[in-house]
C-alpha positions in Angstrom: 9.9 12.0 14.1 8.7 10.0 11.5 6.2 11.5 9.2 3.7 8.8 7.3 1.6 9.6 4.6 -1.8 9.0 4.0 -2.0 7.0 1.6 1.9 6.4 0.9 3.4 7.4 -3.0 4.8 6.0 -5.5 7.7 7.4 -7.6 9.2 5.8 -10.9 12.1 6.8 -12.1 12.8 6.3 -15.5 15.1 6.6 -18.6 17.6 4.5 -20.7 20.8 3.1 -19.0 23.0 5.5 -18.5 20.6 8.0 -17.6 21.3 9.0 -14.2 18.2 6.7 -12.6 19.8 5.0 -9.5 21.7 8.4 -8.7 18.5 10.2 -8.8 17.1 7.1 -6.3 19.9 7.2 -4.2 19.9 11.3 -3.5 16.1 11.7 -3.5 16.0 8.6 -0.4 18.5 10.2 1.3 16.9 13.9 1.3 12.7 12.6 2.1 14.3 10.5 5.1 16.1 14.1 6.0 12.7 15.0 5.9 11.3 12.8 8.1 9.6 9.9 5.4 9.4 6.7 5.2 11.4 5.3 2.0 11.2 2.4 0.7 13.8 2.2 -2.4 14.2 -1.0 -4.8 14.7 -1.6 -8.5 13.4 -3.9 -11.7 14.2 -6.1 -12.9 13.9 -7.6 -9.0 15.9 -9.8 -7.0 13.7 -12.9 -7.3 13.7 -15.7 -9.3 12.3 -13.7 -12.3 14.3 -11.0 -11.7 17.3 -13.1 -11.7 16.5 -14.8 -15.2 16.0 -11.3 -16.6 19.8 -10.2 -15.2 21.4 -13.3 -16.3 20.2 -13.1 -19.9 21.4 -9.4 -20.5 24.6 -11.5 -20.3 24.3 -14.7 -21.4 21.7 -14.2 -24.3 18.5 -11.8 -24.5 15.2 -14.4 -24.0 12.8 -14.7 -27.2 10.3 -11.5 -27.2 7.4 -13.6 -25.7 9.6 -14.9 -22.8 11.5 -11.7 -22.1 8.0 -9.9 -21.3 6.9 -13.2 -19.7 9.4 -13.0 -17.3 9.0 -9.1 -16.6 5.6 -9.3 -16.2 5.8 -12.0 -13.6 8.8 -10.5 -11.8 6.7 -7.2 -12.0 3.5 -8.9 -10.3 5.1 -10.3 -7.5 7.2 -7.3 -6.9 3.5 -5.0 -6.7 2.0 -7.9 -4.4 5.0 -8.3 -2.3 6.7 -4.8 -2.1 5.2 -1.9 -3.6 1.5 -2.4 -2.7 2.2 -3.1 1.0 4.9 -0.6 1.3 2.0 2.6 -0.3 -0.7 1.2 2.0 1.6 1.5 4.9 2.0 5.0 4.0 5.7 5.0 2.6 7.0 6.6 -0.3 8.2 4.3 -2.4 10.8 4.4 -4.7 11.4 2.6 -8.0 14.7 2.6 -10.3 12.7 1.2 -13.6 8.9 -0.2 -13.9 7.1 -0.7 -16.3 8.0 1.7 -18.4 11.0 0.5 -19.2 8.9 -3.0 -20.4 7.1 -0.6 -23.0 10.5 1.2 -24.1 12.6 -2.0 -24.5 10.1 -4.7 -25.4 8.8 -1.9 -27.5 12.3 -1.5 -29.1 11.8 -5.4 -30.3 9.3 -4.7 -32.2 5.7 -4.6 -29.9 3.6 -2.1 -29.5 4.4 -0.2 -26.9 0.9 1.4 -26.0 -0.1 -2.4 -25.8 2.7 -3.2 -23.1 1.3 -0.1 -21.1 -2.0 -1.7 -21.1 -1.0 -5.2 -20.1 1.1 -3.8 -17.2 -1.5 -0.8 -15.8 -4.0 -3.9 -15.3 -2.5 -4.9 -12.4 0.7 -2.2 -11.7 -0.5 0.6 -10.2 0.7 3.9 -11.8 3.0 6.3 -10.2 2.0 9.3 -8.5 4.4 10.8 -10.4 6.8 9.6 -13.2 10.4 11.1 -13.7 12.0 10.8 -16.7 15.7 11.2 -17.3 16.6 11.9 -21.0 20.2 11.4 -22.6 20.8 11.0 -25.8 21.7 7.1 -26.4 25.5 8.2 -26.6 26.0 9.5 -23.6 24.0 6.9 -21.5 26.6 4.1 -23.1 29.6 6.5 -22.6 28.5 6.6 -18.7 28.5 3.0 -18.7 31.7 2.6 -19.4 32.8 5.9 -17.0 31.9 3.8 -14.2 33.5 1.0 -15.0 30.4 -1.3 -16.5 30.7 -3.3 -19.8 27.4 -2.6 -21.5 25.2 -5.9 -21.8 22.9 -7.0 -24.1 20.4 -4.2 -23.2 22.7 -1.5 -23.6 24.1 -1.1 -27.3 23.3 2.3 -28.8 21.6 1.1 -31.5 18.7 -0.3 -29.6 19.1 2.5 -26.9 18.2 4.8 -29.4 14.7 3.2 -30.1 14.5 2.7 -26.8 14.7 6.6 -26.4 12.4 7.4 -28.5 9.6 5.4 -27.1 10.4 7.0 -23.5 10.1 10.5 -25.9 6.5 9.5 -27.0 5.4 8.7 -23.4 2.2 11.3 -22.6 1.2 10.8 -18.9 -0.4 13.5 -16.6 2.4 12.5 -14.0 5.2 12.7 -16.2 8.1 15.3 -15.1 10.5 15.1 -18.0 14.1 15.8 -17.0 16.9 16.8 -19.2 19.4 14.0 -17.8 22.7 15.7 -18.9 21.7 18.6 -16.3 24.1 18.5 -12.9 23.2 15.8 -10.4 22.2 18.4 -7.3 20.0 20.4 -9.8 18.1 17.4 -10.7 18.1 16.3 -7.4 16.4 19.3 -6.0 13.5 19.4 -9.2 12.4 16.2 -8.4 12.3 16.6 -4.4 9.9 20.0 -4.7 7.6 17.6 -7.7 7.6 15.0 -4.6 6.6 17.9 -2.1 4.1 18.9 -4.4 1.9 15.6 -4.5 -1.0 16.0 -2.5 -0.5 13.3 0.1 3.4 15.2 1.0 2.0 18.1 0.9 -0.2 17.5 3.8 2.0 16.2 5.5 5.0 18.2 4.9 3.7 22.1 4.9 5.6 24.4 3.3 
């Protein structure tokens, strides 16, 4: 039976690359549909045109600062009109690897202020019922890029990881769980399912 919430969620997971993130996504889908939820996972940057831009450059050549966030702020506006809005109204827990915390953290790395990104994004993205955020040390996120087989892009080099990290380690949000990323994969999986089953809206609908 399918169980729909009233209204739906919205879970970000968060961290540098490396961090564990789409794991976390993959194993947390798989055990709320167990349950009985509606999931809908997905990921930023997107798979539109803005997205796109954003993946090719972390390749190619990083944009200029003002049309790197350009280009995440777009891709991050359609993906709220188009995905994640609908998907919560329709009483779904959504998913999403990245958002716009990872704008702050590595826009903040070049050099903007990263309370300033918050506020541009939170006038139009709607906050996460709850925030999870993996932390590695910078090291270890690069060392499991390579593991699985990656070469790091343009996004990834320690050196800008670490700044990276240490905006995520600044972050103060009511919803924040903060994870130690280096933990064992099932142990972090099961944290973050009983913070899920803990939001209100699950809650009601999932009794313990």
């Amino acid at each position: 039976m399918t169980v729909r919430l009233e209204p739906g969620v919205l879970v970000a997971l968060e961290g540098i690359d490396g961090a564990g993130k789409t794991t976390q996504a993959a194993l947390l889908e798989s055990r709320l549909r167990a349950l009985g939820l509606e999931v809908e996972r997905t990921k930023e940057p997107t798979d539109g045109p803005w997205g796109r831009t954003l993946r090719a450059s972390a390749s190619t050549g990083r944009l200029s600062p003002d049309d790197e966030l350009h280009a995440f702020l777009e891709d991050r506006r359609e993906h709220v009109a188009g995905l994640i809005g609908p998907a919560v109204a329709a009483g779904k827990v959504v998913l999403v690897d990245r958002y716009y915390f990872s704008t702050a953290a590595y826009q903040g790395a070049r050099g903007r202020d990263p309370e300033e990104l918050l506020r541009l994004n939170e006038e139009f993205a709607p906050p996460p019922d709850l925030l999870v955020l993996l932390e590695v040390v910078p090291r270890v996120g690069v060392a499991r890029i390579a593991a699985r087989g990656d070469r790091g892009n343009l996004f990834e080099r320690e050196e800008d990881l670490a700044r990276s990290a240490a905006i995520f380690a600044a972050l103060r949000r009511p919803y924040l769980l903060r994870l130690d990323g280096a933990r064992p994969p099932e142990a972090l999986a099961d944290e973050i399912l009983a913070a899920v089953r803990r939001l209100p809206q699950v809650a009601r609908a999932l009794p313990a």
